[in-house]
Backbone as CSV, one residue per row, in Angstrom:
resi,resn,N_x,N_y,N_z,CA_x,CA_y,CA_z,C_x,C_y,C_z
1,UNK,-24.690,-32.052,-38.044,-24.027,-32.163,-39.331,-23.261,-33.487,-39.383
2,UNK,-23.657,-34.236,-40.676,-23.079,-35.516,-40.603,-21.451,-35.298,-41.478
3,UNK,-20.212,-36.154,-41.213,-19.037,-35.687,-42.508,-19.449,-36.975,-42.857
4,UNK,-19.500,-37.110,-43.801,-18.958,-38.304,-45.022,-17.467,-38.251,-45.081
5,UNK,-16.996,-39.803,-44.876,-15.602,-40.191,-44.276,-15.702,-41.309,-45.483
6,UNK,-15.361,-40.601,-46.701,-14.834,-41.324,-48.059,-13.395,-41.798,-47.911
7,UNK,-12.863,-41.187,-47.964,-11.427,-41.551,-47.741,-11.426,-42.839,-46.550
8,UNK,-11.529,-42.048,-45.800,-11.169,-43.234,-44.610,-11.969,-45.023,-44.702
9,UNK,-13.614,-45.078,-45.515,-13.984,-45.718,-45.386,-13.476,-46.750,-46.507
10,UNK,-12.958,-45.915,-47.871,-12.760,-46.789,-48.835,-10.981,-47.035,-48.598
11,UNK,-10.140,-46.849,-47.524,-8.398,-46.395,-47.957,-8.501,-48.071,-47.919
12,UNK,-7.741,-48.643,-48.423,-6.871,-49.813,-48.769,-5.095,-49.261,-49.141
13,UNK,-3.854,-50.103,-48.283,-3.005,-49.432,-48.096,-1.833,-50.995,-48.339
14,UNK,-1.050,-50.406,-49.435,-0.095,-51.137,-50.397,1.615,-51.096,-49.722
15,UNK,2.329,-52.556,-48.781,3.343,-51.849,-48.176,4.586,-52.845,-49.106
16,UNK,5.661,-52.069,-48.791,6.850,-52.867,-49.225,7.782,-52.433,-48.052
17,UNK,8.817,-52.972,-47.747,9.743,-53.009,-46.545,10.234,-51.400,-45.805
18,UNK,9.983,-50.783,-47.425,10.543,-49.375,-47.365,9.415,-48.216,-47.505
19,UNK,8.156,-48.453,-48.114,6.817,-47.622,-48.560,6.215,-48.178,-47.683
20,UNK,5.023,-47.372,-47.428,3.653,-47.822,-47.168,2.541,-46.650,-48.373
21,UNK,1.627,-47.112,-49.055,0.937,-46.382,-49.642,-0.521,-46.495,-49.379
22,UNK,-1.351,-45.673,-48.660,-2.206,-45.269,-48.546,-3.657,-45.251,-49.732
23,UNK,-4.150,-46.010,-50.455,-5.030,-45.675,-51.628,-6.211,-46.015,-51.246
24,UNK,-7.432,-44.627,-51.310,-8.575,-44.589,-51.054,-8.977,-44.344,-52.470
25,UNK,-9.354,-45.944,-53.276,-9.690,-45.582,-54.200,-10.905,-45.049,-54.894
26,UNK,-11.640,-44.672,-54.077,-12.979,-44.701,-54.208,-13.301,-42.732,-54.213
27,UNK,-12.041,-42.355,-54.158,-12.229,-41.038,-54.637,-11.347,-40.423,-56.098
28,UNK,-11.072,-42.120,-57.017,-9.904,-41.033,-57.622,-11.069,-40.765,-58.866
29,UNK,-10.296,-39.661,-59.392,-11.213,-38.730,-60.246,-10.566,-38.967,-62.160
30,UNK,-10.076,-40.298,-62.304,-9.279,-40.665,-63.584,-8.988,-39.588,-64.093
31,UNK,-7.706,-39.068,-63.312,-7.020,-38.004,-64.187,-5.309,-38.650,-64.741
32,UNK,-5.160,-40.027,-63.887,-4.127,-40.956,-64.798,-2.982,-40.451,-64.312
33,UNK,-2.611,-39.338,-63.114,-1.325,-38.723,-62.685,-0.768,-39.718,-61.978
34,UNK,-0.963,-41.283,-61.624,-0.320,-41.895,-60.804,-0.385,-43.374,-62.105
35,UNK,-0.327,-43.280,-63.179,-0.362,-44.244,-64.526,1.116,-44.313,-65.249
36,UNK,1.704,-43.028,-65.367,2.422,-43.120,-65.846,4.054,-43.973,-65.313
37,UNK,5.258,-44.941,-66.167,6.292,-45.380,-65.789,5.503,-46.645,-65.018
38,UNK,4.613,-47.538,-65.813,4.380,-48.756,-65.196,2.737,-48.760,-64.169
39,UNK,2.673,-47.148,-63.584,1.911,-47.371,-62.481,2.271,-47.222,-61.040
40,UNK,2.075,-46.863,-60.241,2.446,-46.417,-59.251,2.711,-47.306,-58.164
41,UNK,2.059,-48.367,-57.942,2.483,-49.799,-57.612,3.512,-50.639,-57.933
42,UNK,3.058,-50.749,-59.214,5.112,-51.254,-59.647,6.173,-50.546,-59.198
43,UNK,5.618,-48.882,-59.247,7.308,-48.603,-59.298,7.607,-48.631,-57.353
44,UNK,6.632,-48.834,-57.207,6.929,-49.203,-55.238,7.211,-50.223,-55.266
45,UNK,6.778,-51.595,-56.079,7.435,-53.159,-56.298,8.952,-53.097,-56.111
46,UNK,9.514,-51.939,-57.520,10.534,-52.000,-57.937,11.698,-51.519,-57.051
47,UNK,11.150,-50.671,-55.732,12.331,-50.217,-54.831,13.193,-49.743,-54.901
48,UNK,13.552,-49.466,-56.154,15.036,-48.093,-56.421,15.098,-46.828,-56.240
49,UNK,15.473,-46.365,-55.855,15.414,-44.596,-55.438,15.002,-44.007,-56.551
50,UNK,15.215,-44.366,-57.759,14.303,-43.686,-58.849,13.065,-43.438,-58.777
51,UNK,12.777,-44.996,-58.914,11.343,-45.465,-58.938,10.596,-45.011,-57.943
52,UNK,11.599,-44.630,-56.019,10.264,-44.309,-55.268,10.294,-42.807,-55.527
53,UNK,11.094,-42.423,-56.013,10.933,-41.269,-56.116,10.201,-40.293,-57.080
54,UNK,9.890,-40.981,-58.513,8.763,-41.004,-59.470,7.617,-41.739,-58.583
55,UNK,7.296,-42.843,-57.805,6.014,-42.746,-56.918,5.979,-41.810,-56.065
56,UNK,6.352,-41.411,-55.211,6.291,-39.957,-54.397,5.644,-39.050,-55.054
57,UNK,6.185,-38.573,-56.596,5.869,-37.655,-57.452,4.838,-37.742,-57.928
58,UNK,3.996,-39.003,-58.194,2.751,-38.914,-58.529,1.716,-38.812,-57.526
59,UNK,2.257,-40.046,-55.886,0.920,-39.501,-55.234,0.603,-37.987,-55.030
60,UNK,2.126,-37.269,-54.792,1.935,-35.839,-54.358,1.049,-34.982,-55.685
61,UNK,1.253,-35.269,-56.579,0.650,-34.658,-58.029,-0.773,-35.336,-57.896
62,UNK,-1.573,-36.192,-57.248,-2.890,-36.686,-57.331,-3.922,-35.773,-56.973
63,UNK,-4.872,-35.043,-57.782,-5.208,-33.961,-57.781,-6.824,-34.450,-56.382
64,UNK,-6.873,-36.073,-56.605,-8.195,-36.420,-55.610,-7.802,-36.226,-54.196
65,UNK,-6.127,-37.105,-53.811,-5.915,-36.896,-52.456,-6.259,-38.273,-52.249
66,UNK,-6.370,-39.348,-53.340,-6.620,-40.590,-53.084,-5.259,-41.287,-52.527
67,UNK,-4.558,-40.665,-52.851,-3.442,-41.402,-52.911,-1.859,-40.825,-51.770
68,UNK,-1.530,-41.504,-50.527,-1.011,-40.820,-50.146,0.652,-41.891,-49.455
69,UNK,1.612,-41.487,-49.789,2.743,-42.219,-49.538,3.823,-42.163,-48.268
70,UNK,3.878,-43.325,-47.572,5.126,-42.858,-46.326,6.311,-43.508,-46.230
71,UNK,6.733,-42.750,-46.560,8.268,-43.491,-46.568,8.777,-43.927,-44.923
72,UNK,8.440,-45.263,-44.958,9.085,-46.109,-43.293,10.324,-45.685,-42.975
73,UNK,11.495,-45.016,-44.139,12.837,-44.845,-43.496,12.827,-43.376,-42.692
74,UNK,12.007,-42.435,-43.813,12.626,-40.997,-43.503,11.214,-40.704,-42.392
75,UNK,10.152,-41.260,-42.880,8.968,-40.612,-41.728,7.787,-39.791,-42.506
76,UNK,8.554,-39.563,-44.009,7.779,-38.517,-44.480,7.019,-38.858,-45.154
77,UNK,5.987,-37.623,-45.613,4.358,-38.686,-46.167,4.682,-37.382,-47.496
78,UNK,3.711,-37.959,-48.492,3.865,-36.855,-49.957,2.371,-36.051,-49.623
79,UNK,1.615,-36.313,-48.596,1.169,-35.014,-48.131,1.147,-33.999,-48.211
80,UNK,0.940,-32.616,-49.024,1.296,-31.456,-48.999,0.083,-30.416,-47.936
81,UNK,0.511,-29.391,-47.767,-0.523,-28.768,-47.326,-0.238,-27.345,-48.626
82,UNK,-1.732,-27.010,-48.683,-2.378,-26.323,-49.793,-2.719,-24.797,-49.457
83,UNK,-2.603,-23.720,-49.853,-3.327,-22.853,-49.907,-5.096,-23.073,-50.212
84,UNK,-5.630,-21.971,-49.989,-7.283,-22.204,-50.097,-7.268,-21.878,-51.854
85,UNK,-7.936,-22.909,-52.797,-7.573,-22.375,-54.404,-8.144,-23.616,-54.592
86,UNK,-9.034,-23.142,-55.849,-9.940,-23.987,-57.030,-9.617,-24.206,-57.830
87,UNK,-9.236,-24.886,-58.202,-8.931,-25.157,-59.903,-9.366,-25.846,-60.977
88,UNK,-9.887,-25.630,-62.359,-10.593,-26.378,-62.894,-9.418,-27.467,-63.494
89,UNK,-8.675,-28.515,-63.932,-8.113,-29.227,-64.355,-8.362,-29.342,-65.853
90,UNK,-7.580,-29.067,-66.999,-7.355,-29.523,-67.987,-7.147,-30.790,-68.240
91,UNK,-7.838,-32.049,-69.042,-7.572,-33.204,-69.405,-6.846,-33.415,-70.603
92,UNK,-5.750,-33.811,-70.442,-5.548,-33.917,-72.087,-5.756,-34.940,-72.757
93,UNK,-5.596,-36.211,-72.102,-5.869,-37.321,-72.746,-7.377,-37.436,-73.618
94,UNK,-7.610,-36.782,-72.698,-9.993,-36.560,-72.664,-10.290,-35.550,-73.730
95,UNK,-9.368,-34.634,-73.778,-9.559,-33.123,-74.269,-10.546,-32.530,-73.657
96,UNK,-10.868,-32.519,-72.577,-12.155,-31.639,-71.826,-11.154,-30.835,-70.353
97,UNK,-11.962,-30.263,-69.904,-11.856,-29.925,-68.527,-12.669,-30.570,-67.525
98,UNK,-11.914,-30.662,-66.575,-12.617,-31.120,-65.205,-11.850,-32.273,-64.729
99,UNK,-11.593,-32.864,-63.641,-12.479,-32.026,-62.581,-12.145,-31.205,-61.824
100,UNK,-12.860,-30.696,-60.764,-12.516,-29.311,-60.238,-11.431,-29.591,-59.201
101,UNK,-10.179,-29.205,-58.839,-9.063,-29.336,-57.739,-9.750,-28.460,-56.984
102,UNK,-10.320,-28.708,-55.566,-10.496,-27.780,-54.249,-9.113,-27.967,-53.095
103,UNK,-8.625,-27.060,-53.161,-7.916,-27.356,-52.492,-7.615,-26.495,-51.122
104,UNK,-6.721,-26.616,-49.934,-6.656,-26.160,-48.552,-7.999,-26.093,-47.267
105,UNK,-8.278,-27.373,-47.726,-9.609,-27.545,-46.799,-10.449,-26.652,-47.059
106,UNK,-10.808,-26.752,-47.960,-12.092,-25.584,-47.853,-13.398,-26.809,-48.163
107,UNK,-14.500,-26.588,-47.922,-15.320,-26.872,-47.000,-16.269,-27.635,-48.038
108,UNK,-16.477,-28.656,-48.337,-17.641,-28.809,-49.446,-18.627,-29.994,-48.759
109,UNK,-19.933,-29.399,-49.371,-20.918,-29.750,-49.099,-21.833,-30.396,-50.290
110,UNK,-22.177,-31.836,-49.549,-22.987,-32.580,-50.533,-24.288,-32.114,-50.762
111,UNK,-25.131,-32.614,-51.716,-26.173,-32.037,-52.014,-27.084,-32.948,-50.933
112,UNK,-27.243,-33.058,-50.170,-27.716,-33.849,-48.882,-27.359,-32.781,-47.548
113,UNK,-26.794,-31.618,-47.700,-26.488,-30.992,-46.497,-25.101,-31.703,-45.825
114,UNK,-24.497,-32.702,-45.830,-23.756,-33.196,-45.139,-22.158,-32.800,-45.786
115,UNK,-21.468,-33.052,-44.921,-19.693,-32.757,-45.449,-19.031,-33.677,-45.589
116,UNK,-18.336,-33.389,-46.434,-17.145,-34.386,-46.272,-16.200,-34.012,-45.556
117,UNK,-14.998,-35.574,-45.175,-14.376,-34.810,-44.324,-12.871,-34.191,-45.714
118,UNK,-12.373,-33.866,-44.348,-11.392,-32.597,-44.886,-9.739,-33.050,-44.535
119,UNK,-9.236,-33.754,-45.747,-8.032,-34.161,-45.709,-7.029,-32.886,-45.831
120,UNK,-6.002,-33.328,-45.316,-4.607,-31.701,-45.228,-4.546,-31.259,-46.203
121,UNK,-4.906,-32.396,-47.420,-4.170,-31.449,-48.830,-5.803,-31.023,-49.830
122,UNK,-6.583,-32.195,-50.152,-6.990,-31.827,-51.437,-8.480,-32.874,-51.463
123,UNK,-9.385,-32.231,-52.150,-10.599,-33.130,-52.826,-11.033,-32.741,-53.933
124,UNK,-11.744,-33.748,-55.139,-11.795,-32.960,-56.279,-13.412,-33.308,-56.262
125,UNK,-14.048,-32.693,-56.970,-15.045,-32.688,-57.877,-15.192,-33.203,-59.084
């Protein structure tokens, strides 16, 4: 069994004295949760406890798992770990549904037989 190592092959990783951000962009699923207040980059530019703290809030809200944040002072990453749960995502901007939130490692398989691998928190469809 082969994993497909998306994440890892596409991560490109954004630092400032106090962040490091993690972005494998090559899985995000344009659902725009890391757009809002400038963008999620600026507000790591901007360095105020506000601002990292509205970035925190969006990588952790990134329904792909593209996006993952460590704060150099405290140690901590916006990482969550997940229960096993599917979810279809409401778009509103789009007015449709999709895409699908898989979340707590559960196990998905490409139409090739092969896996992907299996980040702590989340992959979407």
């Amino acid at each position: 069994m082969l994993v497909k190592k998306i994440y890892e092959e596409s991560l490109t990783t954004f630092e400032t004295d106090k962040i490091r951000l993690d972005d494998a962009i090559e899985l995000c699923d344009h659902s725009r949760f890391c757009q809002k207040d400038e963008g999620i980059r600026k507000l790591i530019e901007k360095g105020n406890p506000e601002s990292i703290k509205i970035a925190k809030e969006q990588a952790s809200n990134c329904p792909s798992g593209r996006l993952l944040i460590l704060d150099k002072e405290s140690g901590e990453s916006t990482e969550k770990e997940y229960e096993k749960e599917i979810v279809i995502l409401y778009d509103q901007g789009k007015d449709c549904e999709g895409p699908i939130w898989v979340k707590g490692k559960i196990p998905i398989e490409s139409e090739d037989g092969d896996f992907y691998e299996k980040k702590k928190s989340n992959n979407t469809l």
